[in-house]
TIMIVEX-73775 format. One record per residue (C-alpha): residue number from 1; residue in three letters; x, y, z. Coordinates in pm, whole numbers, plus 50000, padded with zeros to 5 digits. Last residue first. Example, Ala and Ser with C-alpha at 12.3 -4.5 7.8 and 13.67 -1.06 7.14 Angstrom:
<rs>
<n->2&res->SER&east->51367&north->49894&up->50714>
<n->1&res->ALA&east->51230&north->49550&up->50780>
</rs>
This chain:
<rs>
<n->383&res->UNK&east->87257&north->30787&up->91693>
<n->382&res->UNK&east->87264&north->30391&up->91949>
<n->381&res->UNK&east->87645&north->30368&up->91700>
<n->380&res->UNK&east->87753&north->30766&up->91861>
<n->379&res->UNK&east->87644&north->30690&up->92262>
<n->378&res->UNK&east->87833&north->30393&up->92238>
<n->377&res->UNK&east->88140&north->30505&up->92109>
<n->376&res->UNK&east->88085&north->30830&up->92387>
<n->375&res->UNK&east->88023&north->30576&up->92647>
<n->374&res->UNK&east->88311&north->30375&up->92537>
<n->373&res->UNK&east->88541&north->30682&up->92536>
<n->372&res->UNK&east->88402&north->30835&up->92901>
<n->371&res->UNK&east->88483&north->30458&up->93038>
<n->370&res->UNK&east->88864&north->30410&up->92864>
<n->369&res->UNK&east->88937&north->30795&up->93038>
<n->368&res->UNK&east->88810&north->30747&up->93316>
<n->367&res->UNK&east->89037&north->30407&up->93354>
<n->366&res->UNK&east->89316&north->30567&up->93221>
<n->365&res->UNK&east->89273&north->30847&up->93506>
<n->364&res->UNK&east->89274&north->30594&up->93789>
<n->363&res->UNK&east->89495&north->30385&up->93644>
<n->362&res->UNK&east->89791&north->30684&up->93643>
<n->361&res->UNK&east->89675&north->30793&up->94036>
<n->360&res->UNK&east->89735&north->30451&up->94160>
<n->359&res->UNK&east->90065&north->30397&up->93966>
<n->358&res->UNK&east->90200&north->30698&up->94086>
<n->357&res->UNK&east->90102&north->30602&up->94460>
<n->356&res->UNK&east->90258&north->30285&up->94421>
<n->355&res->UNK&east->90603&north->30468&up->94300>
<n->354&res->UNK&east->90615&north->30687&up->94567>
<n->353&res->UNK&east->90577&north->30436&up->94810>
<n->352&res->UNK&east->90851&north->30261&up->94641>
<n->351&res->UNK&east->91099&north->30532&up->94721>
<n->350&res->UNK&east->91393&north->30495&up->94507>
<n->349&res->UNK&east->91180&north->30790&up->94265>
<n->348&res->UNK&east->91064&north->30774&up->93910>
<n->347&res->UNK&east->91287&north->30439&up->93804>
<n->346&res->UNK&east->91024&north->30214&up->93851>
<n->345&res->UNK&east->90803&north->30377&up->93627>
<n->344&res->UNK&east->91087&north->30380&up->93385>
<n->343&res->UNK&east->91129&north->30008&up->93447>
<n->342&res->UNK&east->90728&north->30007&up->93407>
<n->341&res->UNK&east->90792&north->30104&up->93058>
<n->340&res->UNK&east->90915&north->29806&up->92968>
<n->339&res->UNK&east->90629&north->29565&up->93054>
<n->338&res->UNK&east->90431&north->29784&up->92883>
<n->337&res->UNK&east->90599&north->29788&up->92566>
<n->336&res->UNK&east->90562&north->29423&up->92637>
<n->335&res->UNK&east->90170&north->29404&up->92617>
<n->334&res->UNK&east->90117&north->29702&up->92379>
<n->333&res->UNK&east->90390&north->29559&up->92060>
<n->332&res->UNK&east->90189&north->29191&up->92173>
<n->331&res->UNK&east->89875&north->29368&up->92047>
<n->330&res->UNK&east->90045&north->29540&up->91789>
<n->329&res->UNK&east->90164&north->29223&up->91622>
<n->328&res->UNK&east->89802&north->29104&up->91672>
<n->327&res->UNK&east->89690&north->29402&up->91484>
<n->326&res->UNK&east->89928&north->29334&up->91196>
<n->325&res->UNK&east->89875&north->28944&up->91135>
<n->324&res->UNK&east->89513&north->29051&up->91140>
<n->323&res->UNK&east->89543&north->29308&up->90904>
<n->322&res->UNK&east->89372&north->29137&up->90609>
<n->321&res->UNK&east->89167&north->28863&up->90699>
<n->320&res->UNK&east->88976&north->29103&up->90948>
<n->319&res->UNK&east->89031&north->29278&up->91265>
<n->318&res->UNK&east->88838&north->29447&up->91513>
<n->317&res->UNK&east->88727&north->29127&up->91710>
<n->316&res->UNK&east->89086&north->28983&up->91727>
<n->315&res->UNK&east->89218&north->29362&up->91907>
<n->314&res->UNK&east->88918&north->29298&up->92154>
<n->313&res->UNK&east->88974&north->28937&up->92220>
<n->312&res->UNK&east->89329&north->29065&up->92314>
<n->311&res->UNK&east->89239&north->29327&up->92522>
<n->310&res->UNK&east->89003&north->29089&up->92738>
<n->309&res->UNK&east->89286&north->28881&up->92823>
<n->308&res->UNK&east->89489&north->29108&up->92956>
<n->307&res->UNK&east->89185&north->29385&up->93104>
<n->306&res->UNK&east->88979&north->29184&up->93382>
<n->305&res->UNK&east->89222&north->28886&up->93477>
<n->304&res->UNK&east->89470&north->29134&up->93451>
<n->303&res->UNK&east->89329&north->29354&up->93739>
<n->302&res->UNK&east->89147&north->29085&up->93962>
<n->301&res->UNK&east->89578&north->29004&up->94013>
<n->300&res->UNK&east->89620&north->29309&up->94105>
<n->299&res->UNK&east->89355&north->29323&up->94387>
<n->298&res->UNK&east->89425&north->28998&up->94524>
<n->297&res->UNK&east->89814&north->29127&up->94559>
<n->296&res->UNK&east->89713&north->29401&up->94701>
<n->295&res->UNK&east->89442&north->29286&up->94939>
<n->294&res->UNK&east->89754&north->29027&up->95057>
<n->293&res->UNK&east->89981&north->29313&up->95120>
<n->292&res->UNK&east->89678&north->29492&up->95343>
<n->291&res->UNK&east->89677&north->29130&up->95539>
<n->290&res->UNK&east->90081&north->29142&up->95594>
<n->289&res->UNK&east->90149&north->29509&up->95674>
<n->288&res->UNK&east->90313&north->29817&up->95526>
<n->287&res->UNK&east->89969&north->30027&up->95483>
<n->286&res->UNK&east->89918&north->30341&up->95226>
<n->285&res->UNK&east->90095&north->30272&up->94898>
<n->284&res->UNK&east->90038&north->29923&up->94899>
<n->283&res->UNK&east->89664&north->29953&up->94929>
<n->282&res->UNK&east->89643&north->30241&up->94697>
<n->281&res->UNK&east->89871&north->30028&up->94429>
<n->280&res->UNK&east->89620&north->29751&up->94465>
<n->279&res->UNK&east->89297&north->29948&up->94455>
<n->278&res->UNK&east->89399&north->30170&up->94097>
<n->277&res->UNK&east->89528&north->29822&up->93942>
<n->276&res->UNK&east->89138&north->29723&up->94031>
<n->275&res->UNK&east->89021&north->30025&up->93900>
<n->274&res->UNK&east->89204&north->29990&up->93637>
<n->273&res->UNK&east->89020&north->29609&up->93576>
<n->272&res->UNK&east->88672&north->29796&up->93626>
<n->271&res->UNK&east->88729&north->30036&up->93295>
<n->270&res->UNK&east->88821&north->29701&up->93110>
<n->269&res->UNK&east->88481&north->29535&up->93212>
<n->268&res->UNK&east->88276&north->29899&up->93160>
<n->267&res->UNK&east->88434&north->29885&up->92763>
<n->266&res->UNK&east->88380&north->29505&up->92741>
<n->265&res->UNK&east->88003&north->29513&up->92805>
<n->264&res->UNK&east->87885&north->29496&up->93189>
<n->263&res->UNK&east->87668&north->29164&up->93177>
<n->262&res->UNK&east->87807&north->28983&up->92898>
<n->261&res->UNK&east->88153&north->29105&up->92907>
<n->260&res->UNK&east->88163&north->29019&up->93232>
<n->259&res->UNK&east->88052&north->28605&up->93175>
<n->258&res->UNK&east->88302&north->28638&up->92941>
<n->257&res->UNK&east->88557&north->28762&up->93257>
<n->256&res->UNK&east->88472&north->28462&up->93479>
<n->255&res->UNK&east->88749&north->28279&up->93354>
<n->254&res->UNK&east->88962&north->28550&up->93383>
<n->253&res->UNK&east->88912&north->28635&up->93751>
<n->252&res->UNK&east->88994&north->28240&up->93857>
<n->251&res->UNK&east->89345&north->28256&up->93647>
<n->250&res->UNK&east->89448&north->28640&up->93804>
<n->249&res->UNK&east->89402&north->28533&up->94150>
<n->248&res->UNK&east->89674&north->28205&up->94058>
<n->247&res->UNK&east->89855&north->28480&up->93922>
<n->246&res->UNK&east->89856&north->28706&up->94227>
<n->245&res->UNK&east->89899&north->28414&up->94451>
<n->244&res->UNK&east->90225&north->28303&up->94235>
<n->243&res->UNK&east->90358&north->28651&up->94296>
<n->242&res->UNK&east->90351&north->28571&up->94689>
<n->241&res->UNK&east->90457&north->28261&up->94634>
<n->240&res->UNK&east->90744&north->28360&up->94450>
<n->239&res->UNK&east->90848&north->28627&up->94749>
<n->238&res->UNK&east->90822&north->28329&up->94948>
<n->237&res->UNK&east->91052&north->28170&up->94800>
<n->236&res->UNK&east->91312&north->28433&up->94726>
<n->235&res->UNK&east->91311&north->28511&up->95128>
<n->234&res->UNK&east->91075&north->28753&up->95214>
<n->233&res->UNK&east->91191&north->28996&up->95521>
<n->232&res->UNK&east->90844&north->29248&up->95512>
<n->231&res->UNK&east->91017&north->29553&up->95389>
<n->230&res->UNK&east->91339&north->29497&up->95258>
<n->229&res->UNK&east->91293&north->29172&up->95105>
<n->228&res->UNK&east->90901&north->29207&up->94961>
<n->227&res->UNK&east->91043&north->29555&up->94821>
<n->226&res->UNK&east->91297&north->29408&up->94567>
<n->225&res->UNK&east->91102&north->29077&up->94442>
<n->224&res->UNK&east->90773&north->29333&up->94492>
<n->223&res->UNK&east->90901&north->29580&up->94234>
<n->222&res->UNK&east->90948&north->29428&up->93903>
<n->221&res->UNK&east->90616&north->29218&up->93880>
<n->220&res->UNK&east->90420&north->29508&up->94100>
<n->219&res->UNK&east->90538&north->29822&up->93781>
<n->218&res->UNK&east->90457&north->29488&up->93527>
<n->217&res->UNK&east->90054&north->29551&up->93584>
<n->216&res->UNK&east->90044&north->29869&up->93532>
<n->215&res->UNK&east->90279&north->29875&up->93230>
<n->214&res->UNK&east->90078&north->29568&up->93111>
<n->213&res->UNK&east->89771&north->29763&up->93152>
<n->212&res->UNK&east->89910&north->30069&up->92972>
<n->211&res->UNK&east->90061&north->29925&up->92715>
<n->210&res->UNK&east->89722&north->29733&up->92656>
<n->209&res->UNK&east->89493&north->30024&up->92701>
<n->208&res->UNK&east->89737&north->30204&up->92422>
<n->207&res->UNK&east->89682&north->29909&up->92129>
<n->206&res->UNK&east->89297&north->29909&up->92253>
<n->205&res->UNK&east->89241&north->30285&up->92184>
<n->204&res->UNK&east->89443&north->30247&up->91884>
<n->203&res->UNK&east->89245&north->29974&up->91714>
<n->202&res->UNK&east->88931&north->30147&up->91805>
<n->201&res->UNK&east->89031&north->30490&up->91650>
<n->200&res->UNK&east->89168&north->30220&up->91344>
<n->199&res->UNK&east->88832&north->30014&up->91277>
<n->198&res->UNK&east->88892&north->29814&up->91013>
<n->197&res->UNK&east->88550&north->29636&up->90911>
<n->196&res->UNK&east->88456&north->29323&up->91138>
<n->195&res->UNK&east->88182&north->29145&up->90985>
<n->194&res->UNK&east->88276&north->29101&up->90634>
<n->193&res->UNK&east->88644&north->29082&up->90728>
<n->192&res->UNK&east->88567&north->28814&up->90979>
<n->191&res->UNK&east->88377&north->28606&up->90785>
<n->190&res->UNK&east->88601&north->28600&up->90512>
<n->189&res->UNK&east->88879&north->28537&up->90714>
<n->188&res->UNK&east->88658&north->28185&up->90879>
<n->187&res->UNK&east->88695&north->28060&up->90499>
<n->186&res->UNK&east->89018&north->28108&up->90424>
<n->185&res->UNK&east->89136&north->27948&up->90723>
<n->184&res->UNK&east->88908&north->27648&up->90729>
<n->183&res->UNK&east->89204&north->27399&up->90674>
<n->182&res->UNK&east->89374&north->27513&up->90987>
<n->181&res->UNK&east->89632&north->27211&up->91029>
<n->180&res->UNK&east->89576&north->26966&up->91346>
<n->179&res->UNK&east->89735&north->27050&up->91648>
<n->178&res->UNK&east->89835&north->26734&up->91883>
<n->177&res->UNK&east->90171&north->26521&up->91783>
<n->176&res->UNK&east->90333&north->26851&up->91619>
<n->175&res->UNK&east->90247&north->27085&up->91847>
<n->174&res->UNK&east->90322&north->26860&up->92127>
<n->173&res->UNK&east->90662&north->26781&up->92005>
<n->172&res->UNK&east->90771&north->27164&up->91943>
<n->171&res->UNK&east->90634&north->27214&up->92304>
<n->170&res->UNK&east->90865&north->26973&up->92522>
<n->169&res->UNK&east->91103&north->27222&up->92352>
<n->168&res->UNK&east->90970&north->27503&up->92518>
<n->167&res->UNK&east->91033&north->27341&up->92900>
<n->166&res->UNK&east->91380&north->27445&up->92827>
<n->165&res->UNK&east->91276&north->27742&up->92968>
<n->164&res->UNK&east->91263&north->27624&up->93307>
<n->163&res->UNK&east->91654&north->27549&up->93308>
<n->162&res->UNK&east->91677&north->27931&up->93336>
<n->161&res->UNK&east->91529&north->27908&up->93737>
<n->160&res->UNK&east->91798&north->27686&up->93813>
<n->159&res->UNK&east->92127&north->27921&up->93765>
<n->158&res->UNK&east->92083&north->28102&up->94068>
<n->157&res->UNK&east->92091&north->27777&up->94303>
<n->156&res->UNK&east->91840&north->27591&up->94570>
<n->155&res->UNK&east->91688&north->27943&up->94614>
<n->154&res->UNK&east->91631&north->28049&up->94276>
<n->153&res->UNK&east->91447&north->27653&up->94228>
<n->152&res->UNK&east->91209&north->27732&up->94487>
<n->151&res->UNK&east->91122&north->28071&up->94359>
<n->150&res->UNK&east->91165&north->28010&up->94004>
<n->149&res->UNK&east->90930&north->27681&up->93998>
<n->148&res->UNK&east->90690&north->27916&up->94251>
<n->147&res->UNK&east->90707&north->28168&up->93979>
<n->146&res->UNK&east->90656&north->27901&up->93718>
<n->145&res->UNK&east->90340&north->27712&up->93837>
<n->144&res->UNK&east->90133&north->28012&up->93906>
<n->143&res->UNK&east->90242&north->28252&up->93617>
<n->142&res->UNK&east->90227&north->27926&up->93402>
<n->141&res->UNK&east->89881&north->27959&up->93514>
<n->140&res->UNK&east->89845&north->28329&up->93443>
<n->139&res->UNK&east->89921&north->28272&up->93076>
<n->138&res->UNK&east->89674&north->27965&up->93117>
<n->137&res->UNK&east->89388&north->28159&up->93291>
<n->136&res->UNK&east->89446&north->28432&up->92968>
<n->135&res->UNK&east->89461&north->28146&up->92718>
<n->134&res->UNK&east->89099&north->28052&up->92844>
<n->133&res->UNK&east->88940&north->28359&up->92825>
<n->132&res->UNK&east->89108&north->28330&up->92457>
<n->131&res->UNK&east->88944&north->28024&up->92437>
<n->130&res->UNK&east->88592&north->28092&up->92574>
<n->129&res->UNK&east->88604&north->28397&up->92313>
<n->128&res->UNK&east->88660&north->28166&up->92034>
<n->127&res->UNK&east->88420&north->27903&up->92114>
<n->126&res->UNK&east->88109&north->28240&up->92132>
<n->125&res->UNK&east->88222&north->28342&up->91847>
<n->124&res->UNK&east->88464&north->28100&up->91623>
<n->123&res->UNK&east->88756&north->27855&up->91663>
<n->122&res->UNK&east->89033&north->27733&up->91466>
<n->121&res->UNK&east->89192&north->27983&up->91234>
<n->120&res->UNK&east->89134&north->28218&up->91552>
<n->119&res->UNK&east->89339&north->28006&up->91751>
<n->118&res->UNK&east->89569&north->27956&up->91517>
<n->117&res->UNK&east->89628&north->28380&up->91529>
<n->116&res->UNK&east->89683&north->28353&up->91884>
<n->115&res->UNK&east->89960&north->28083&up->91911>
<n->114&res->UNK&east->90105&north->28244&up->91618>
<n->113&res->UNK&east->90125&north->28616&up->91732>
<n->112&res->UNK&east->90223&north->28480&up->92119>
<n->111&res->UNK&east->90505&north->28238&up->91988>
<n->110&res->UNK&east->90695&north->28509&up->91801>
<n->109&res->UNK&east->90625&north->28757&up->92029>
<n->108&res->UNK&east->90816&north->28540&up->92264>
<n->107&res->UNK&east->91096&north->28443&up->92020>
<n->106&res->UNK&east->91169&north->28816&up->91953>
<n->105&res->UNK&east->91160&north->28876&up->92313>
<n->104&res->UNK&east->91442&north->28628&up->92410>
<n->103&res->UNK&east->91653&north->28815&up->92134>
<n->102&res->UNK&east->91658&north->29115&up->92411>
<n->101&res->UNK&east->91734&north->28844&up->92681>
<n->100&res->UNK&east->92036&north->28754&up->92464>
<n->99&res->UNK&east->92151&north->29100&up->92390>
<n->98&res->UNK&east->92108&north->29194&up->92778>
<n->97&res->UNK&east->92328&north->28904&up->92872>
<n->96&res->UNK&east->92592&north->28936&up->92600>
<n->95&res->UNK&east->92618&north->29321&up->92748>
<n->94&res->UNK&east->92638&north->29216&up->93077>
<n->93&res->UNK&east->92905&north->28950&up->93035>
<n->92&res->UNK&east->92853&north->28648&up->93278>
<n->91&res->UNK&east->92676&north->28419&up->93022>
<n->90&res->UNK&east->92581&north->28096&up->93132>
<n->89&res->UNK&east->92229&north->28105&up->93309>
<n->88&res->UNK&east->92075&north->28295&up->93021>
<n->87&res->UNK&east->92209&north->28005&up->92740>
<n->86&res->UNK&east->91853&north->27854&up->92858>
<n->85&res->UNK&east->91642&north->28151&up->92752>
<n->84&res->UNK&east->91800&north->28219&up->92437>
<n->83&res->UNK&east->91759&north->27764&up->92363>
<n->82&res->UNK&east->91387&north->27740&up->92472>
<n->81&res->UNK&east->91280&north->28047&up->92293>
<n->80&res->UNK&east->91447&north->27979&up->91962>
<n->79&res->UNK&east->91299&north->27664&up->91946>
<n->78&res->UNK&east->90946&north->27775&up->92059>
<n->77&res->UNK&east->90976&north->28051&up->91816>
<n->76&res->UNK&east->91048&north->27849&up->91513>
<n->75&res->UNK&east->90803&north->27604&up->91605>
<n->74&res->UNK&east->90535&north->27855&up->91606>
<n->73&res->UNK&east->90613&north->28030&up->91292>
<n->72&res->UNK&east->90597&north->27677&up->91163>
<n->71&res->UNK&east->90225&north->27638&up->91295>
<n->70&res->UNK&east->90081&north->28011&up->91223>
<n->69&res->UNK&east->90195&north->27998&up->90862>
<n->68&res->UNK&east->90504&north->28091&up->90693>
<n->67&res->UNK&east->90436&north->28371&up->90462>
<n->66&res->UNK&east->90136&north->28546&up->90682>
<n->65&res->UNK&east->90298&north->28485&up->90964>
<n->64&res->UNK&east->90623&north->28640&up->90844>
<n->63&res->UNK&east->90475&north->28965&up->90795>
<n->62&res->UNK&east->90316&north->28986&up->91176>
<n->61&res->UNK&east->90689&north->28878&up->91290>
<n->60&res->UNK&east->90874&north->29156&up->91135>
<n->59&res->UNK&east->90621&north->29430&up->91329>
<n->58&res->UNK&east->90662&north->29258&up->91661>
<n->57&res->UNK&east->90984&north->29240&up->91656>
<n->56&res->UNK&east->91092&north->29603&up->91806>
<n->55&res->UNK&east->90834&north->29545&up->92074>
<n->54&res->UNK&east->90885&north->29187&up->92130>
<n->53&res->UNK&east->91274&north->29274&up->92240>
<n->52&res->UNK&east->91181&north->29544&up->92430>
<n->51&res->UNK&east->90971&north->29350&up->92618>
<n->50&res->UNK&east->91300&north->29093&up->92660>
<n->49&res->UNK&east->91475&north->29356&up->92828>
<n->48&res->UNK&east->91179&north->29375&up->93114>
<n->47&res->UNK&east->91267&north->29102&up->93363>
<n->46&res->UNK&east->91653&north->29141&up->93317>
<n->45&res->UNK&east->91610&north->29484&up->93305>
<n->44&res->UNK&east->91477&north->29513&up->93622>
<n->43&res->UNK&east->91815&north->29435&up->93809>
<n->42&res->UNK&east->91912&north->29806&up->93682>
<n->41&res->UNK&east->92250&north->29737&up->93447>
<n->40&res->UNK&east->92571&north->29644&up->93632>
<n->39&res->UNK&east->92523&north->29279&up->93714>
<n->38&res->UNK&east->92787&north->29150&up->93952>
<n->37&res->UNK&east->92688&north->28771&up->93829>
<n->36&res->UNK&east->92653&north->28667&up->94167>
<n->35&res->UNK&east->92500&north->28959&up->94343>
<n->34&res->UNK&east->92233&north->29031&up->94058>
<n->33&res->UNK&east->92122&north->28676&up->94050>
<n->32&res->UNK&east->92058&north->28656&up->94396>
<n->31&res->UNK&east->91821&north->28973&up->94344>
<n->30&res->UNK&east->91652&north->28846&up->94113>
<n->29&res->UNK&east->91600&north->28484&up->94234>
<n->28&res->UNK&east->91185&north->28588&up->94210>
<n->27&res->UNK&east->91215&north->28763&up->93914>
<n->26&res->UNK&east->91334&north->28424&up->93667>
<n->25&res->UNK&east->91029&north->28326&up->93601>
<n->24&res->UNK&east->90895&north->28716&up->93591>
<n->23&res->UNK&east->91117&north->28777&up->93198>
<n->22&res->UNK&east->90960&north->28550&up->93003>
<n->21&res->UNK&east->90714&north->28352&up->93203>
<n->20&res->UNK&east->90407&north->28525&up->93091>
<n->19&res->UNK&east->90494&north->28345&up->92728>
<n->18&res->UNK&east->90562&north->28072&up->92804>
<n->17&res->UNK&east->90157&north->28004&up->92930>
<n->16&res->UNK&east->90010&north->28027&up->92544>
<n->15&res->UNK&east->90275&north->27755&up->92457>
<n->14&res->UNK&east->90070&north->27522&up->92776>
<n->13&res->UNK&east->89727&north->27641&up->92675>
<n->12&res->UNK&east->89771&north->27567&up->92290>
<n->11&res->UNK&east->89890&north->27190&up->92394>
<n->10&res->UNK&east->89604&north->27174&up->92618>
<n->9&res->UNK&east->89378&north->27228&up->92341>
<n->8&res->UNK&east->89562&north->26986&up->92147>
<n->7&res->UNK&east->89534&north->26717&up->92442>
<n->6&res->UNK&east->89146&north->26817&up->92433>
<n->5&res->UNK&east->89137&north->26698&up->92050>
<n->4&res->UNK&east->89077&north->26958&up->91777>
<n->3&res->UNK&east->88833&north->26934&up->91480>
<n->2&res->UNK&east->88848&north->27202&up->91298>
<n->1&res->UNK&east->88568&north->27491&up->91401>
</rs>
């Protein structure tokens, strides 16, 4: 491992957290947003547009790492990020709005592939899967800290929330004060390529848990700022809150989620996360009250802290030095394709009961299904 100073570490934390914030920073002021702007699209697509975006990128940016470097791919993104996300809050046209939020995504895949593949130039094992546990808390963290940001700051004015993406370009200094060059890059490949053959059934299995995941996930992100108002009376604040709780629940499961892997193996850890997703959409779908609403949102935010982050050290361990740029592309391809499709999840019936109860059934089967396929994996390498 390079030598890397706790401010740097911090540094990777902080880019790793922009790129949660996305599209759910500005969710909480949704619906004020909507109403001022007369916004003639679904209001979702403002949250899930910039998916789109990192799914059609994602391919583009895994070649560029590999001619650029992880470090000014980074910088790139960041700038690009903080300037698409700010110019949000000034355009009225809905077509110049959706074509900004879709370049959004380009800049956030751009920032995820790099941020992840330094951290694999950096660190190794048992280090490496601490960090990525670690990136997950601070994804969520920014989910924390940003939602309530959005919610408070939604309220005072529509406009506000956007101003938090700015906070990108306090990032380009950091990552150039703080990270120090990989200079054991081509050395740390070689280990992984000897000890992690391709492995495409597993590669695809992990590309498809991730859309799915996200997808579950995403279908509570762009549903509760519209729900939380009709049903229970939120205010945009509150509503924030609310989603802040599920990250902040999110944070604490991830950072017990080597500890997981240790006891239950990574395919019975991922199986457990859709059953949490299965548990918070059953909750929701069945009760209309303040406690059950809080069970949800505890049980959904157990759910990423037990798939997200473990997905993504699973798509690192299966590559080597020579698709890694790739699989890490189709990592982030999984994560935001999901966050699109749960628009079209969404968009399955105006009844949001129906909608909950859909999502409940869908984890429980892709949960099955992720537990029968790691038994049978297993089952095959013990033969």
């Amino acid at each position: 491992m390079n030598k890397i100073s706790n401010f740097g570490i911090f540094t990777l934390l902080f880019v790793s957290s922009l790129t949660i914030m996305v599209g759910t920073v500005i969710a909480p002021s949704l619906s004020g947003i909507v109403k001022t702007i007369n916004f003639g699209f679904s209001p979702s697509w403002l949250i899930t547009v910039p998916a789109l975006g990192v799914v059609l990128f994602a391919p583009l940016i895994g070649r560029l790492l590999n001619k650029l470097g992880s470090i000014k791919l980074l910088c790139f993104g960041l700038v690009s990020y903080g300037i698409l996300g700010l110019l949000g809050a000034f355009i009225s046209n809905d077509y110049l709005l959706i074509l900004d939020r879709f370049l959004l995504g380009a800049a956030t895949v751009t920032i995820q592939v790099s941020v992840t593949t330094y951290i694999v130039e950096i660190f190794t094992n048992e280090t490496r899967l601490k960090m990525i546990a670690w990136q997950g808390m601070a994804i969520e963290m920014g989910g924390v800290i940003f939602l309530a940001m959005g919610g408070i700051l939604g309220q005072m004015h529509w406009q506000y929330p956007f101003y938090i993406y700015l906070s990108a370009i306090i990032c380009v200094f950091l990552v150039f004060n703080t990270l120090p060059k990989s200079q054991a890059k081509k050395q740390e490949q070689k280990v992984l390529s000897t000890s992690n053959p391709k492995n495409h059934s597993r590669i695809r299995i992990i590309f498809c848990a991730s859309l799915l995941a996200m997808m579950l996930f995403f279908v509570g992100i762009v549903t509760l700022p519209l729900y939380l108002p009709d049903c229970f009376t939120f205010n945009e604040s509150e509503t924030g809150y609310l989603l802040a709780f599920i990250s902040l629940t999110a944070i604490l499961t991830a950072s017990q989620m080597p500890k997981m892997i240790r006891f239950l193996g990574d395919g019975k850890t991922l199986s457990l996360g859709f059953a949490f997703y299965m548990l918070a959409y059953l909750v929701l779908s069945s009760t209309a009250s303040i406690p059950f609403l809080l069970l949800s949102a505890l049980f959904l935010g157990i759910g990423f802290g037990l798939s997200i982050p473990l997905l993504n050290h699973m798509m690192i361990e299966a590559s080597n030095s020579e698709n890694q740029g790739k699989n890490l592309g189709l990592y982030s391809m999984g994560i935001f394709g999901g966050q699109f499709l749960s628009t079209f999840v969404q968009s399955i019936s105006g009844n949001y009961i129906a909608v909950y109860s859909f999502s409940a059934v869908l984890a429980f089967v892709v949960g099955g299904v992720i537990f029968y396929n790691f038994q049978n994996s297993l089952k095959v390498q013990l033969e």
